[in-house]
C-alpha positions, 0 to 999 in steps of 0.5 A, spaced: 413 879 444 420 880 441 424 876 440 431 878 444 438 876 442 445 878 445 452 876 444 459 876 448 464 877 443 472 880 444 476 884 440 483 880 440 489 881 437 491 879 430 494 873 430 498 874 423 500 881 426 506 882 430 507 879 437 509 882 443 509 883 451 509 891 454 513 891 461 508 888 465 507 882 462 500 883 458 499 883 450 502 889 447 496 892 443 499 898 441 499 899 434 497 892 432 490 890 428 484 888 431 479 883 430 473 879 432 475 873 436 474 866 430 470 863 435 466 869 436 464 869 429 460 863 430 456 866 435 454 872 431 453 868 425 448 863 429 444 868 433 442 872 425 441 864 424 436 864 429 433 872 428 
C-alpha cells in the first residue's frame, strides 16, 4: 500500500510588497508578488518529513 499525503496551501500576497485594496474592497493582487503562506510551509515541510 502507498503511502498518500496532500496538503492545503494558499498562495498570498507578499507581506513586504505594496499593499492595496480594489474598489470592492478585497486585496488588490494585481502587480503584486506572490508567495506561499509561512504557515503553509510548515505543512509542506512535515508531510516530506513524514513521506
Amino acid at each position: 500500500m502507498t503511502l498518500k499525503i496532500v496538503v492545503c496551501v494558499k498562495y498570498v500576497p507578499d507581506a513586504s510588497g505594496e499593499r492595496g485594496f480594489s474598489g470592492d474592497l478585497t486585496v488588490d493582487r494585481v502587480g503584486v508578488d506572490g508567495l506561499l503562506s509561512e504557515l503553509d510551509e510548515y505543512a509542506v515541510e512535515q508531510a516530506l518529513r513524514v513521506a
